[in-house]
N, C-alpha and C positions, 0 to 999 in steps of 0.2 A: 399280635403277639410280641411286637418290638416295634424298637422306634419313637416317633415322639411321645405317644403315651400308647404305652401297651398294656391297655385295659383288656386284651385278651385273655391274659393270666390268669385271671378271677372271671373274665365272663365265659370264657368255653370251658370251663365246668358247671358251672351253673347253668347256664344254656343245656347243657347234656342230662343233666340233674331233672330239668323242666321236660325235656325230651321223652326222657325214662319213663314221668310221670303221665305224660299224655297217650304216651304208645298203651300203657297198661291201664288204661281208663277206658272201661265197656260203655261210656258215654257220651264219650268225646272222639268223633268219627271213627267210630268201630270199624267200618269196613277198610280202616287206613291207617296206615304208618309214617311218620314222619320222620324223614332223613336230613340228615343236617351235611353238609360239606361243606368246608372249611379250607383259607386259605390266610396265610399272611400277607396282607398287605401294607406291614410297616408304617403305618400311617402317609405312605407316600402315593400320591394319584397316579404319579407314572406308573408305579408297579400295578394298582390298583388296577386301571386301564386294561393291563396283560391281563391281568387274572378273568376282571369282568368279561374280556369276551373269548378268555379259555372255559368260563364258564357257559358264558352263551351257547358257543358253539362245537358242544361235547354233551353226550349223551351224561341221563337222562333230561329231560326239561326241568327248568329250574320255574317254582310258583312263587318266589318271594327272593329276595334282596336284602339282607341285616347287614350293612355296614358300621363302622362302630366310631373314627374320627371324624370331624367336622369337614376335611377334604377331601377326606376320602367320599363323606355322600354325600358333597356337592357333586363332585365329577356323576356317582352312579345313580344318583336320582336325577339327575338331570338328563341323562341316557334313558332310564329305563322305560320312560313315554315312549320311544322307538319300539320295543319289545311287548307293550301294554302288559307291564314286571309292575309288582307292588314294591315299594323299598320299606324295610321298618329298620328304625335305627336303635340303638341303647345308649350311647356314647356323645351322640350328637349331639350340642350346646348353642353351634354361633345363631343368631337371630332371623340370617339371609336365608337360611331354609324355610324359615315360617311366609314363604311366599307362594302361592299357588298356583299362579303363574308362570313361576319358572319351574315350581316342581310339584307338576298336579299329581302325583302318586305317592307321594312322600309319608311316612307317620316316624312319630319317636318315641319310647318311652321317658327318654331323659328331658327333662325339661328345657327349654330354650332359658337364656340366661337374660331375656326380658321381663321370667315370671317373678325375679325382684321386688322389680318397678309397681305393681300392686301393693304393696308390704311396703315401700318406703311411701305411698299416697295414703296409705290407710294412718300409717307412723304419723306425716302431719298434718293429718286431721287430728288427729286422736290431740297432740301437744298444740295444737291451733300454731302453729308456724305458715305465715304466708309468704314468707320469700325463702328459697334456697339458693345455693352457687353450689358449682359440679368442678372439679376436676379429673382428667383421664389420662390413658394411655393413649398416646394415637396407633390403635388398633382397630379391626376391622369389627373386632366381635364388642369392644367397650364402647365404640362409636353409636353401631347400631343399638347399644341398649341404651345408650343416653338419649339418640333420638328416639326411641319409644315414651322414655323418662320424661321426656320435655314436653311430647304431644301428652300424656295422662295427667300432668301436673296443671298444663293450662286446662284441660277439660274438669279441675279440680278446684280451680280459681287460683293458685299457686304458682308465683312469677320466679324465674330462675333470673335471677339478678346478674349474675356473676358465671362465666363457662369456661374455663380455660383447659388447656389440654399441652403435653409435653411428650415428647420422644422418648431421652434418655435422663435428661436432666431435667428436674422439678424444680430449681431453684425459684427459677423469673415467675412461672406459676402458683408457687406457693406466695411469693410475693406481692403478686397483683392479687390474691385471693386479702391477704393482709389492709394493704392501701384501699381494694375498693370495700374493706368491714363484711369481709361476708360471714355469718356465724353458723347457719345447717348448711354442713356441704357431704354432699355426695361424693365418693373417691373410689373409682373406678380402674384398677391396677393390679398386674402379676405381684406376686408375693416379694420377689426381688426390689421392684419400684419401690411398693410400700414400705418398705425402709427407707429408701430414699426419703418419700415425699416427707415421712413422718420427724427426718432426721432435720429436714429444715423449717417443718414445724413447728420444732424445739426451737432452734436457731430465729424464729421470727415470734416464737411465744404466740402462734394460732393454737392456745388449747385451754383447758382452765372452764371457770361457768360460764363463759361467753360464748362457748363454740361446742359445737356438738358432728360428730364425723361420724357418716354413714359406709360401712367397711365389708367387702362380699367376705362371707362366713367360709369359704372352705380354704384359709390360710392355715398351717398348720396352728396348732396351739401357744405354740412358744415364739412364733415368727417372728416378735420385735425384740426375741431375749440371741438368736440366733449371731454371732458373731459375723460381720459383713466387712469384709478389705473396701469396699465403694463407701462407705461414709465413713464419715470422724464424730460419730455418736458413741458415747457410753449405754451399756445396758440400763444404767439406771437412769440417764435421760431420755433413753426411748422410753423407757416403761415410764415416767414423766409425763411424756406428752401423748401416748395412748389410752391412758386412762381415761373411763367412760364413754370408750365408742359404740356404737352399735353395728351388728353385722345381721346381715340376712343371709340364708342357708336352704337350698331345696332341702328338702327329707326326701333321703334315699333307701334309709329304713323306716317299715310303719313303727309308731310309737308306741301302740294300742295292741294290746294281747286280744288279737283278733283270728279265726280260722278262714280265708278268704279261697276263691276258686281252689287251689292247690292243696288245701284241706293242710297246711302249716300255717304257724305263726313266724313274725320274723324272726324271731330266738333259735325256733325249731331250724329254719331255713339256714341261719347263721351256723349252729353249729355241725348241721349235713354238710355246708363247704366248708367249715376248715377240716372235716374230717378226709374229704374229698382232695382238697392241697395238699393234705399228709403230714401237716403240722408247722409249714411253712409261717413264718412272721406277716402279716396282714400287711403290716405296715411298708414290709420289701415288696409285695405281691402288688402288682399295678390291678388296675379296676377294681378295688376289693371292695370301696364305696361305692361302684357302680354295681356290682354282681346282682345287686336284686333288678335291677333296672331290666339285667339281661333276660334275668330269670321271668321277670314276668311280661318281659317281649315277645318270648316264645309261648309263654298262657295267653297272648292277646294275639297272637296268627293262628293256635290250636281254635279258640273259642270262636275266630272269625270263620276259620274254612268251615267249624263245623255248623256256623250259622247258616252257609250260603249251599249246604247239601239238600234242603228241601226246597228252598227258590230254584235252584238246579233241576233238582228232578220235576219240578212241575212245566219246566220250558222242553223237557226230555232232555236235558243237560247231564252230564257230572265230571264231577273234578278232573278227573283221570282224562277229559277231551281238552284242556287247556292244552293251548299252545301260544306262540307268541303272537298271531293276527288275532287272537280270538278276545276281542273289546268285552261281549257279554260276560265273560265268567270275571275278568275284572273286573268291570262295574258293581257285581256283585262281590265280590272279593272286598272294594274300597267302600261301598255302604254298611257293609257287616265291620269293617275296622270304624269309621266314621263313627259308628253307635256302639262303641266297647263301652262298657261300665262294667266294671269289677273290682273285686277286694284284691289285692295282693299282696307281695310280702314289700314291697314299697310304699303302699300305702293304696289310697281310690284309684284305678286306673281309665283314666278319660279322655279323650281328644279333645281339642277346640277346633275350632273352625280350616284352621293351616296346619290340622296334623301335628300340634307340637302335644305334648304331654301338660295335663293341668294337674300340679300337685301343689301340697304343702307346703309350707315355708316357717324354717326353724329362724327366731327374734334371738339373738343374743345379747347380754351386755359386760364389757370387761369391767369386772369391778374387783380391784384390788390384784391384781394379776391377772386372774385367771376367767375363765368365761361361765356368767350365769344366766341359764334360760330365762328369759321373762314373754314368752308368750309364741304362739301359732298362728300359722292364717291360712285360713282355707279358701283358696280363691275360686275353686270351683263353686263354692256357697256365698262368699265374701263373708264369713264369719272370724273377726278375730278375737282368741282365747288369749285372755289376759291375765298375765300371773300376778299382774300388781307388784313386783319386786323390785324396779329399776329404778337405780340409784343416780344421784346425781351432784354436783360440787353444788350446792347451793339449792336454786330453783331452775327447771330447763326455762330454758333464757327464749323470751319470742325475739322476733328480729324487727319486730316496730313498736318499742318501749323504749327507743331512746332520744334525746332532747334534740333540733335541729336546728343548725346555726345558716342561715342564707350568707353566701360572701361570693360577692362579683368578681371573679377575673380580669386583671385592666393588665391591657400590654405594657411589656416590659420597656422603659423608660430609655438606657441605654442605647436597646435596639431601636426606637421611635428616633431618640435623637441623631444616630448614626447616620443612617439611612438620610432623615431629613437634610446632614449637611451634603450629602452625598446630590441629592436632588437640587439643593438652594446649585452647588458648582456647576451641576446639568443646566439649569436656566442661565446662569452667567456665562455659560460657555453658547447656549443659543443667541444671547443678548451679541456677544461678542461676532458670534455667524450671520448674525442677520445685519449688524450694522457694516462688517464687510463685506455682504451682497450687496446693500446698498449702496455704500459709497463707492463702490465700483462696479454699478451695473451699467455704465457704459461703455468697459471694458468688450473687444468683441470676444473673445473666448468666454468671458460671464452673460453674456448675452446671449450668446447659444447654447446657454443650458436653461434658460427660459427661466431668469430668477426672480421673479413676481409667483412662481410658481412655488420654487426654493423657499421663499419669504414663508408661504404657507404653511411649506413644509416645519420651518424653524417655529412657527407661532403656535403649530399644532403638539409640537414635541415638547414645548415650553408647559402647553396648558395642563399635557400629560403627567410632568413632572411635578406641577400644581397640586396634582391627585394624593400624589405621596402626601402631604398633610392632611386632610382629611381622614383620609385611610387608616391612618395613625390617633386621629382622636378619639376617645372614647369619652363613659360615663365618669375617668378622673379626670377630666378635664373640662365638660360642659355638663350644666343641669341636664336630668331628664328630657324635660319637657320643650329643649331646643336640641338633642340630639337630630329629630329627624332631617333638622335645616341640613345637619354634617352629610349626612344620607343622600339628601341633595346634591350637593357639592362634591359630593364621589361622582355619583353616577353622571351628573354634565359635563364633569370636568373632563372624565376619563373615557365618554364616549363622541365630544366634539374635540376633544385633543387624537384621536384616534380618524377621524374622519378630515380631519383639516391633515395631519400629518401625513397618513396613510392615502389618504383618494387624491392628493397633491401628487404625489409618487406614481400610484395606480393610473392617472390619467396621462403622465407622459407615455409610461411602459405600454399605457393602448395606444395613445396615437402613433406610437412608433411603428407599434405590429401591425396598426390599422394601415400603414403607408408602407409597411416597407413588405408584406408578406402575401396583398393583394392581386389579383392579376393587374396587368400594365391597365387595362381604361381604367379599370378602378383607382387604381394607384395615381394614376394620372390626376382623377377629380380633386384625390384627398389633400396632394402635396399642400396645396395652397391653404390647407384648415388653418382658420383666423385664430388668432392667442384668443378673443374672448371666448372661443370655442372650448378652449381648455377650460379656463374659469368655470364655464356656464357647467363642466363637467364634475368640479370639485364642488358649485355650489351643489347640482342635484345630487350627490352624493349626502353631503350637508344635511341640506332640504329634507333628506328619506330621514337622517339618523336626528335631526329636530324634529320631525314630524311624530317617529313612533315613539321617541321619550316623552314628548307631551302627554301623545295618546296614554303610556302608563302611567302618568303620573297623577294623568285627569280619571281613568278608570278607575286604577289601581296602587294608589298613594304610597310611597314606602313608611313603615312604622318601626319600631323598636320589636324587636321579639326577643325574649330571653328563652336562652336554652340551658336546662338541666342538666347537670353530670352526675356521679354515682356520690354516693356520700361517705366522707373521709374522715376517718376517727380521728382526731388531735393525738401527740403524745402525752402521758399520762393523766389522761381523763377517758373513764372507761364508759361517762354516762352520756357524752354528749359528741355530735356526728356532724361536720360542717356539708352544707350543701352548695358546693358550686354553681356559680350560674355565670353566663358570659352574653350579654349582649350584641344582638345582631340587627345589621339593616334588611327588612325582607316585606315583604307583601303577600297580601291573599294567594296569589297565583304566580307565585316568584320562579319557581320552575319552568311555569310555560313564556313567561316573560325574557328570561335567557333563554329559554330556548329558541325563540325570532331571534333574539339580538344576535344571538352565537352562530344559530345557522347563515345568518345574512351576513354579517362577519366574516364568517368561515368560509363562505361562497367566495368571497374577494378575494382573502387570503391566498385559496386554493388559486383563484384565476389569475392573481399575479405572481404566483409562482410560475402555472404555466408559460405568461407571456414571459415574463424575465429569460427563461429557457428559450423561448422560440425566438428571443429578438437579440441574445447572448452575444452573434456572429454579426447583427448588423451596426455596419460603424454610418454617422451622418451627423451632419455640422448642425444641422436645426436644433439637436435635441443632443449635445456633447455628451452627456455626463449619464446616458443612459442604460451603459454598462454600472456603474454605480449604486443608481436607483434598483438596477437589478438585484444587485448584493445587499441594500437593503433590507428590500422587499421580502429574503431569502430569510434575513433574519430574523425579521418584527416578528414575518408569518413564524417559523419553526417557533419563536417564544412566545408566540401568545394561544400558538395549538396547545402549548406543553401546559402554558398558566392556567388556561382557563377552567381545565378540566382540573388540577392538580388542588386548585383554589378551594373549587365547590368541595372536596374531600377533605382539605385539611382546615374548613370549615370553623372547626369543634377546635382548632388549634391556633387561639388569636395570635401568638409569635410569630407560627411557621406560616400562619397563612399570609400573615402581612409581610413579613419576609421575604416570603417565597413573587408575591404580587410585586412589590416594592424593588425587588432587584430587576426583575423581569422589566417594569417602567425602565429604570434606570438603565439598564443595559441596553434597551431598545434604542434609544434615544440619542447614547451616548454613541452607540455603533453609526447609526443613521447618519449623526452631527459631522462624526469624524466621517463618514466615509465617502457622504454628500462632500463638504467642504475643506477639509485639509489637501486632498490633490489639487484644489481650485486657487487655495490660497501657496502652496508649494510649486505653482507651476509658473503664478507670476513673480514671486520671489526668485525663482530661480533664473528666471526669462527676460526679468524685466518687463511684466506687458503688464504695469499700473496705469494712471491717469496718465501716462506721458503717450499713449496710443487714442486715445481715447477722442480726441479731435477729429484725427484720421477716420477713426473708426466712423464718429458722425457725419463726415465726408462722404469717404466712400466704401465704408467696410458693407454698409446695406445694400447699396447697389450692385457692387463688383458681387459679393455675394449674391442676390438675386440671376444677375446677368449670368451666372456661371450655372447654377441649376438651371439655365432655361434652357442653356448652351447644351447642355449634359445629358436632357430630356430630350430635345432633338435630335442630338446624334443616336443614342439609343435608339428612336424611333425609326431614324433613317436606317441604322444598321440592321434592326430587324428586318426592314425593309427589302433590302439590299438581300439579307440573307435567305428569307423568299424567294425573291427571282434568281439567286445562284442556282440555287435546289430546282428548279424549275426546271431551268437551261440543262443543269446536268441530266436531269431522268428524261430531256428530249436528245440529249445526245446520246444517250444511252440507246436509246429507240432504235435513233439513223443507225448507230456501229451494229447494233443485232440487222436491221434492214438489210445494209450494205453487204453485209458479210455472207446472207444468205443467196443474194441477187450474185454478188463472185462466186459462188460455187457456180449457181447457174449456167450462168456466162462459160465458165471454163468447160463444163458437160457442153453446151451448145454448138459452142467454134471446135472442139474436137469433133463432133456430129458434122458442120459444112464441111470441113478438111476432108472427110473422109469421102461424101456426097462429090465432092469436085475431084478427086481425083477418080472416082468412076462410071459416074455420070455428067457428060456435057450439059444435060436438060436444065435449060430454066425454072424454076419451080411457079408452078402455078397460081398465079394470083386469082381471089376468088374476086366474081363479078360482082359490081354493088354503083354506087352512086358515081357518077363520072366524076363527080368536083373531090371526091374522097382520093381521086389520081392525082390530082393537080399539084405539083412539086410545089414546096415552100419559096417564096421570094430572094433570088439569088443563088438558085440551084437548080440542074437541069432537070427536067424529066426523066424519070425510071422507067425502064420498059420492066424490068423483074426485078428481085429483090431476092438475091441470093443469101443473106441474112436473115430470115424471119425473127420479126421481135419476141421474146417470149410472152405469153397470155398478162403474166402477172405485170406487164413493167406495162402495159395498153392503158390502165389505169394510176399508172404510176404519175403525180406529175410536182411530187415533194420535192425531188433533184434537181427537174429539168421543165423549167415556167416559157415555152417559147408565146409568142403573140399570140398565136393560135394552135389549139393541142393538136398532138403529130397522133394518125391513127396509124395504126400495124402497116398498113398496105401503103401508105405514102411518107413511109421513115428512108432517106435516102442511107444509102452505106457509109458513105464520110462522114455520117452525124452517129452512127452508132456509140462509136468510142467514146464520143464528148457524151453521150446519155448514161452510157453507164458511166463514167466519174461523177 
């Protein structure tokens, strides 16, 4: 009744109109009456929500569900499975309900706003147009009816050329509709938009007999004469540039003086509700286009319960036992709506398959202002009535009768040369790095960064930079028929300048972690890894990326392919369409070919990012400059993750893609150069450690160096050594103090025990009888007659403390030896 559309206005009179009629009909469930309850739900689901299950759970039971907006019965048909509730809607348009799945009880009489899309396939069949372009609002309910649109048109043979879609502003849309020539387009948008779209339609001149725009029918009559503060159009250039569109329109009144279930026509029905409003303006009154819809939603729940009162009673059922568990009286319920077929006062009323409504469809065309029928379609029959009257600026224009100009795309000149000086500096600046590794690699700080390794490095960055030519030539610059040699010369350049540059780096970053993150034996073996060990490293790296280039080159050859783009009208020349084409290096199976290269790429990438992290903290004279190679490695990888992928997409984009590749070389290269060698060359500039050490060094910088790692290796070894037997010693000292400490309690309980024994018995204590030699006093002490001390049991075995020649038993421990046994 309120809200965003308060089609209650006009439908709960008509609905009660339908009511009246059903209740007083001796044919249509006699034994019953139909009670309608009613509630506002403002078009809003939250409220909706409330009410749904003040409905539910309040007497009496509810057997059916009419909600009337598009949110409102998603939320309640989506629920009402829970209750096994039928829902029928009058109101409801967006497309997502005609799903069965989410809303298997669902029906509508209002049509879903994909039954268009029939009426615009039948439209170009009928004027033989095989290509269209779409523009929309990006909404939920325009979306889903394009994608309907799109799947019906390819099952029609009819390619959408051209899709674009806008918010709030049409501008870039109508524009790209312009440049890519599209001429049937479909335009999908609130009433408001369509001002818009059409005000820059004017503005871009898409209208006239070139173009033909397909327009949903229920804007009001006057919508493009309506005065709008959002554009800067005149009335008389909108009406300019809508002249001759077509629109499609559900029929929500029947057209045909027909008497259908209700025993009116829609004339009759029309004027019982405005007698009903009380004279109210149609045009104020919300739903008043919908009222029949409502009206014959309640003739399609009366005719259904009363179908399913004899299937009832044959099971011993009837209506009056429904309740909300009770599946059978639904199922019944949903097969008798499933099979509605009736006259109405909206016209045939039918379901399709998802419960939406299958009606009519009113063809309009604006000619000269104002709108004139030119024909019907019945999609329940797939019959279209043709009035033969639509008008046109000329002839309706097909979309494949104009002349085609081929014209190649070749990169932009500027940009090829820029970049190329930028690359020639890159190699001069390698030229420069490598010739100061060499003349001072018998420097010892350049020596211990292993620059025969460096060297590689520099050769590989050089070849890289090589690449950027290639990359950059195209078909203005060599014949066809030696393009592929160019094709060549990328992919070798740029994949052994990658594996000399990069596996040079990657093989110090593992020997380093391999030596320095191992356990100690292992560590121990490695130290000594011989330099051609490196080498032998960067060739099988080499080795793999020569190996699978061959293999594609010998399987799977690169050739020229040219790619298509959309076709672009000249300025003024209305007959004739250029068609871009752009030249590319590619192969049969060019996809799966980068994809090895990349993933095996990408593995290294990945792994020496890890090692650079895990070897970040360790410092070592063999391999100086290995923080460095780290921060490289950091780099190449993060740009050539970003390139590669970035590449394959901008593809279609010979500037940006060579651009985007070219700087990425460039930057890799330039970072590496400086980051390898500027500290190298800054350190003997500032140090003075040129050829003037360099003597020394071949003296004795190898030796003293060797002799100090061996130095360094040993004592570590001894140290851990060392630190083993401490830990040893300490957990047996540890032993004796707990020992010791318990044997002193002892001792103190025992000598308080004789003390006490001596002062009140004289008695010797009894020694027990046993082996006569087990009496015999140790060497150098007399004989014991008694032993007023007895040893405690535990010290008899005791002999950690106390090692004499021969062990002292209980019975022949003299008393002067007690005290030295326990210390």
């Amino acid at each position: 009744m309120s809200g965003g559309w308060p089609g209650g206005q006009a439908c709960l009179p008509a609905a009660q109109m339908a009511l009246d009629l059903v209740n007083d009909r001796t044919d249509i469930l006699p034994d019953y009456e139909l009670e309608l309850i009613h509630y506002d739900s403002m078009c809003d689901p939250g409220e909706a929500t409330k009410l749904l299950y003040d409905l539910l759970y309040t007497e009496p039971i509810k057997i059916v569900l009419m909600p009337g907006c598009s949110s409102v019965s998603t939320l309640v048909a989506e629920a009402a499975r829970m209750w096994n509730l039928i829902v029928l809607s009058y109101g409801s348009s967006s497309p997502a309900l005609s799903n069965r799945q989410r809303f298997p009880t669902f029906f509508r009489t209002h049509p879903s706003a994909t039954l268009h899309n029939p009426t615009r396939v039948q439209l170009f069949q009928k004027w033989k147009w095989t290509k269209i372009a779409t523009i929309q609002q990006t909404t939920e309910v325009f979306t889903s009816t394009l994608d309907d649109l799109e799947e019906r048109v390819k099952e029609a043979g009819i390619e959408i050329s051209v899709r674009q879609s806008f918010l709030t502003d049409p501008a870039v849309a109508v524009k790209t509709l312009k440049r890519q020539d599209a001429r049937i387009i479909v335009g999908l948008f609130y009433e408001t938009e369509a001002r818009k779209v059409f005000c820059e339609v004017y503005k871009e001149k898409l209208y006239g007999k070139k173009y033909v725009w397909f327009l949903i029918g229920w804007y009001a009559d006057n919508w493009f004469k309506i005065k709008d503060p959002s554009i800067n159009c005149t009335v008389k250039q909108m009406t300019e540039a809508v002249e001759g569109h077509v629109t499609t329109e559900i029929v929500m009144l029947n057209p045909e003086t027909v008497r259908g279930a209700s025993n009116l026509t829609s004339q009759e029905f029309l004027a019982q509700l405005m007698s009903k409003l009380g004279g109210k303006n149609p045009e104020e009154t919300g739903g008043f286009q919908e009222a029949p819809l409502a009206y014959d939603a309640v003739w399609a729940l009366a005719l259904a319960l009363n179908k399913t009162v004899g299937p009832l009673k044959a099971k011993a059922h009837r209506l009056e036992d429904f309740n909300y568990n009770n599946r059978d009286i639904t199922g019944e319920i949903y097969r008798a709506m499933n099979t509605s077929s009736f006259e109405g006062v909206s016209g045939h009323v039918v379901f399709d398959a998802q419960g939406s409504r299958m009606a009519w469809t009113l063809i309009e065309q604006l000619q000269g202002g104002s709108y004139k029928k030119i024909g019907y379609y019945d999609s329940t029959k797939g019959n279209l009535s043709w009035y033969g009257n639509d008008k046109w600026i000329g002839s309706g224009p097909p979309a494949d009768q104009t002349v085609v100009i081929e014209e190649f795309r070749y990169l932009s000149q500027k940009l090829f040369v820029s970049l190329s000086v930028f690359a020639g500096l890159g190699i001069l600046l390698g030229i420069i790095c490598l010739t100061f590794n060499i003349y001072n690699s018998n420097v010892r700080y350049i020596q211990n960064s292993q620059p025969y390794l460096n060297n590689i490095t520099t050769v590989g960055c050089m070849m890289a930079l090589a690449a950027v030519f290639p990359l950059g030539i195209d078909g203005l610059h060599v014949p066809r028929r030696q393009f592929p040699v160019v094709c060549q010369f990328r992919l070798w350049l740029l994949g052994l300048g990658f594996s000399l540059a990069y596996g040079s780096m990657f093989t110090k970053i593992w020997w380093v972690h391999t030596v320095f993150t191992k356990k100690d034996e292992k560590k121990d073996k490695r130290k000594h890894l011989e330099p051609w060990k490196l080498y032998a490293t960067v060739g099988g790296l080499l080795g793999v990326d020569i190996l699978s280039l061959m293999i594609w080159q010998i399987v799977d050859p690169l050739h020229i392919t040219v790619e298509k783009f959309t076709r672009e009208a000249p300025k003024g020349d209305l007959d004739v369409l250029i068609q871009p084409l752009l030249e590319h290096c590619s192969s049969e199976k060019m996809n799966t070919w980068l994809g090895v290269v990349y993933g095996y790429k990408g593995l290294l990438l990945l792994l020496g990012i890890f090692l650079a992290y895990e070897t970040k903290s360790i410092s070592t004279e063999k391999i100086n400059d290995h923080r460095a190679v780290g921060m490289a490695i950091y780099n190449v990888a993060v740009l050539c993750m970003i390139t590669a992928p970035v590449t394959m997409i901008l593809a279609s984009q010979q500037d940006a893609s060579f651009a985007f590749a070219s700087l990425a070389i460039i930057f890799s290269v330039y970072i590496t150069l400086v980051v390898l060698f500027v500290p190298k060359m800054r350190r003997l500039i500032t140090r003075g450690e040129w050829q003037s050490d360099a003597q020394e060094t071949i003296r004795t910088g190898s030796s003293t160096n060797n002799n100090d790692e061996e130095k360094s290796r040993q004592l570590e070894r001894e140290n851990k050594e060392l630190q083993k037997i401490i830990q040893e010693k300490e957990e047996r000292v540890s032993e004796l103090r707990n020992q010791l400490s318990e044997r002193q309690a002892l001792r103190s309980r025992r000598r308080a025990s004789t003390v006490t024994n001596q002062n009140h018995s004289p008695t010797s204590l009894a020694i027990p009888q046993g082996d006569p030699r087990s009496l015999a006093p140790p060497p150098g002490y007399p004989a014991l007659t008694s032993d007023p001390h007895p040893v405690p049991p535990s010290f008899a075995n005791s002999t950690s403390l106390y090692q004499p020649e021969s062990k002292i038993s209980r019975n022949n421990c003299h008393t002067s030896r007690l005290q030295l046994l326990y210390k």
